[in-house]
Residue frames as a rotation matrix with the C-alpha (Angstrom) as fourth column:
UNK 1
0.337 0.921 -0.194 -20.38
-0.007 0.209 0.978 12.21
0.942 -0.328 0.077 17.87
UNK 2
-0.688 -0.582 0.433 -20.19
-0.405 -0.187 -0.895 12.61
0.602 -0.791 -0.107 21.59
UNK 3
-0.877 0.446 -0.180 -22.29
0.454 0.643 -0.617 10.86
-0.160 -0.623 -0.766 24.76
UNK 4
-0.528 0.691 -0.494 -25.14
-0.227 -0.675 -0.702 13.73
-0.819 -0.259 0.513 24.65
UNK 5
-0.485 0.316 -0.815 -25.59
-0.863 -0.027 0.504 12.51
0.137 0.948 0.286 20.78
UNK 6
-0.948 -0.174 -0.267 -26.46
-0.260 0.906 0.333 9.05
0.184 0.385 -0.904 21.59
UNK 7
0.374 0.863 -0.339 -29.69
-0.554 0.501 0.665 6.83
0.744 -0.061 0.666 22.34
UNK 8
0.367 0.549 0.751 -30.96
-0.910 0.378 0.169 5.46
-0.191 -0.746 0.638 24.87
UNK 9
0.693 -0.041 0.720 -29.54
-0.070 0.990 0.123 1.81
-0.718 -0.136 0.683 25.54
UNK 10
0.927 -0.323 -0.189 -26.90
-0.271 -0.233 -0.934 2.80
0.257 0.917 -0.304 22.74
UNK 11
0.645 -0.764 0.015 -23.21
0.439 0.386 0.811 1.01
-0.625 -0.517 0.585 22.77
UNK 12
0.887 -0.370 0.276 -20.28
-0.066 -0.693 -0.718 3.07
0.457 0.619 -0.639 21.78
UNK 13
0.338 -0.777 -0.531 -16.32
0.936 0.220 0.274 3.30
-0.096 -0.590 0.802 22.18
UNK 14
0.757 -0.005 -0.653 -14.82
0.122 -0.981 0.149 6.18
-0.642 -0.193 -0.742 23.59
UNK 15
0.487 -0.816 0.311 -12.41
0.869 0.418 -0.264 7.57
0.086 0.399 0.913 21.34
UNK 16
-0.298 -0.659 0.690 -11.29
0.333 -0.750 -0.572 11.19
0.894 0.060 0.443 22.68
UNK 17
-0.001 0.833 -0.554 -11.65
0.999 -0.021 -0.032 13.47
-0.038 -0.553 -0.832 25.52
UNK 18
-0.597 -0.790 0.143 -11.46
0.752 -0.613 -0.243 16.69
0.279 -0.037 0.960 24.30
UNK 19
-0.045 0.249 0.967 -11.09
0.114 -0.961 0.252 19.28
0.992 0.122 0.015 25.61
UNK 20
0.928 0.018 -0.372 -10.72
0.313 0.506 0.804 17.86
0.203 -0.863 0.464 29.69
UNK 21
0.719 -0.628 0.299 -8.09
-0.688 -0.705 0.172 18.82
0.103 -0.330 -0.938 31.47
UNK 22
-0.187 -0.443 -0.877 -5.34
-0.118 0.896 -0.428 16.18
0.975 0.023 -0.220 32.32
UNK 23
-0.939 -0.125 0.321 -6.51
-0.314 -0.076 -0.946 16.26
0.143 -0.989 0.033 35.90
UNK 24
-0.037 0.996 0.087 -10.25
-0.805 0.022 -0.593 15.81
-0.592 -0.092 0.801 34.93
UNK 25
0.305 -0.254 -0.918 -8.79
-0.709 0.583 -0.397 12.92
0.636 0.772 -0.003 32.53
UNK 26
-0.707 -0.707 0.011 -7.30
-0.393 0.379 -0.838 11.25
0.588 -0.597 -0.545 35.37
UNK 27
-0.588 0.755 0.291 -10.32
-0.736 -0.350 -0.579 11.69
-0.335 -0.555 0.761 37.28
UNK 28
0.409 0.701 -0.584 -12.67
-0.911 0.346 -0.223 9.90
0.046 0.624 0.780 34.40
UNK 29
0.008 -0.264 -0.964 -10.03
-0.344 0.905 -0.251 6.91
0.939 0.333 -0.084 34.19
UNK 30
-0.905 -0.244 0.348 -9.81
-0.425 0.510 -0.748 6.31
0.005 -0.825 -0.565 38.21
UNK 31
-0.190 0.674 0.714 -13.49
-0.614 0.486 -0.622 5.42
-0.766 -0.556 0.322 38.14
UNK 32
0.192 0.543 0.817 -13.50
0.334 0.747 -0.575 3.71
-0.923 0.384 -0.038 34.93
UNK 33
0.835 0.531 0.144 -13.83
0.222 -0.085 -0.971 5.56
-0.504 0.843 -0.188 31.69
UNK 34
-0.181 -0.957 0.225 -10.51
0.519 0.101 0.849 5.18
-0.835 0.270 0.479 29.08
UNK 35
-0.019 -0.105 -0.994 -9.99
-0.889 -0.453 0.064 5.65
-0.457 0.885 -0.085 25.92
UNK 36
-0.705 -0.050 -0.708 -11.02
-0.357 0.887 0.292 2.66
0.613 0.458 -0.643 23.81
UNK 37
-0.846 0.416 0.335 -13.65
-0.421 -0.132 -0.898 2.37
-0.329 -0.900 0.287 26.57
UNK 38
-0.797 0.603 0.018 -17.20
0.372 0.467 0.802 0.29
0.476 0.647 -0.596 25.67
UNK 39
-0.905 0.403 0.136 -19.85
-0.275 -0.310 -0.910 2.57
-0.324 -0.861 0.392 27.12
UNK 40
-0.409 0.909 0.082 -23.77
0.733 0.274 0.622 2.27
0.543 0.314 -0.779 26.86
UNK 41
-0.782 0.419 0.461 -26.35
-0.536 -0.829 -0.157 5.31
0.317 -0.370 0.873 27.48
UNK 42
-0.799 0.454 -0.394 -28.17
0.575 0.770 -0.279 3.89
0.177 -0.449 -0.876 30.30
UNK 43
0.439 0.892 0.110 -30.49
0.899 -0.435 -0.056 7.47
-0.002 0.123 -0.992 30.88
UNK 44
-0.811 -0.218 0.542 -30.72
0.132 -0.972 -0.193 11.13
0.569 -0.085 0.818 30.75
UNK 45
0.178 0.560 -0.809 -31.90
0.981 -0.041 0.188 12.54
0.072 -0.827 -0.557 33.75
UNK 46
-0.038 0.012 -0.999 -32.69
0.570 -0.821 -0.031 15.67
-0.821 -0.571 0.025 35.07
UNK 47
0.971 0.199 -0.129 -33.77
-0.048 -0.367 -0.929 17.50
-0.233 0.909 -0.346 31.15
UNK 48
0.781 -0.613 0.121 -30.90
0.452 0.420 -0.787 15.80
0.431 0.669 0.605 29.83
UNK 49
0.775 -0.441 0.453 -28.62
-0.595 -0.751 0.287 17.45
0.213 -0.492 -0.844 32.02
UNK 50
-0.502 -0.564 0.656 -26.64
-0.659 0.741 0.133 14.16
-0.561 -0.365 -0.743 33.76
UNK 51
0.465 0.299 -0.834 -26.13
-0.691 0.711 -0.130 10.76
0.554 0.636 0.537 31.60
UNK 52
0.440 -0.087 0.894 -26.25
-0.747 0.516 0.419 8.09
-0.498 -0.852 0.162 33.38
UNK 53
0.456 -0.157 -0.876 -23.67
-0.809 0.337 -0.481 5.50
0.371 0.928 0.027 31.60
UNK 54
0.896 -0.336 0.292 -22.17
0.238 0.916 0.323 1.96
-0.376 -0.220 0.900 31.77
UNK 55
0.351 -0.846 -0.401 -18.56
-0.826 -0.078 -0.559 1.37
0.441 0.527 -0.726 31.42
UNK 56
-0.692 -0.661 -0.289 -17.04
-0.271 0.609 -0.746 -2.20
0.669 -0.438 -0.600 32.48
UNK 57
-0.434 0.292 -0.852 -19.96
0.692 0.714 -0.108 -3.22
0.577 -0.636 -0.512 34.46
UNK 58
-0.316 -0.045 -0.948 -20.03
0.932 -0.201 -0.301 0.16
-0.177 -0.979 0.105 36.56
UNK 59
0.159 0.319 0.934 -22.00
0.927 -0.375 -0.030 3.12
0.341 0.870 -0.355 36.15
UNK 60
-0.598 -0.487 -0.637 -21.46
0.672 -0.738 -0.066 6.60
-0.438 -0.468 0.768 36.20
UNK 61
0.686 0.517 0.511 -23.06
0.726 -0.533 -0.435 9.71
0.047 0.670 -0.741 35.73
UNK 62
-0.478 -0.747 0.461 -21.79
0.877 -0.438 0.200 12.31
0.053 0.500 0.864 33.88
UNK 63
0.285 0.681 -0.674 -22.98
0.050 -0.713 -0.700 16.19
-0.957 0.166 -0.237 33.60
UNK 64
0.906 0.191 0.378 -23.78
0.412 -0.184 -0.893 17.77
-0.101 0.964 -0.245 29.96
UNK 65
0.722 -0.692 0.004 -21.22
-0.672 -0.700 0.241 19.86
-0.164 -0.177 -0.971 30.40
UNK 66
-0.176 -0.760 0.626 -18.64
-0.467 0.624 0.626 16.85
-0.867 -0.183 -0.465 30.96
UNK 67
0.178 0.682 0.709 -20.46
0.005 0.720 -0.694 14.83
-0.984 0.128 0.124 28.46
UNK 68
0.972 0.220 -0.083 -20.25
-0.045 -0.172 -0.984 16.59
-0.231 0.960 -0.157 25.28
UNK 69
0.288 -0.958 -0.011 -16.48
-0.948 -0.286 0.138 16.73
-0.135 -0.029 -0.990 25.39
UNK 70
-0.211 -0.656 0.725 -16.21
-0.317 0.747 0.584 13.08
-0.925 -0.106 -0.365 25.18
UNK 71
0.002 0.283 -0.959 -16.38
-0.999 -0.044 -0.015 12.05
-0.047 0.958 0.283 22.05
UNK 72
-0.133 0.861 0.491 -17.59
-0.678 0.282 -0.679 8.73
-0.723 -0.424 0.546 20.61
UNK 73
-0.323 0.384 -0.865 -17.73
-0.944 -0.068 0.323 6.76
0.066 0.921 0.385 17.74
């Protein structure tokens, strides 16, 4: 399962990012998102294009594109 699968208001821990580069991995953890990570799908905006998620208090959107790659469980 990956962010794009969840629901609305849905809590989940990251467990992968594949596919990401290690530079776009880096990226995801300066603003927040780890591995082992507790996120929640706060919305999908724009026809589901960008998820808007919680991680630690702080939210972030994501594009689809970025999204599906992170896996979930």
């Amino acid at each position: 399962m990956n962010i794009t699968d969840m629901k609305l208001n849905e809590s989940k821990v990251v467990t992968s990012f594949k596919g990401h580069s290690k530079d776009y991995i880096n990226r995801l953890m300066d603003v927040g998102l780890y591995l082992d990570a507790n996120i929640t799908l706060i919305k999908r905006l724009a026809f589901d294009s960008l998820f808007l998620i919680e991680v630690d208090d702080i939210e972030i959107c994501l594009r689809k594109k970025d999204a599906i790659k992170i896996e979930v469980t």
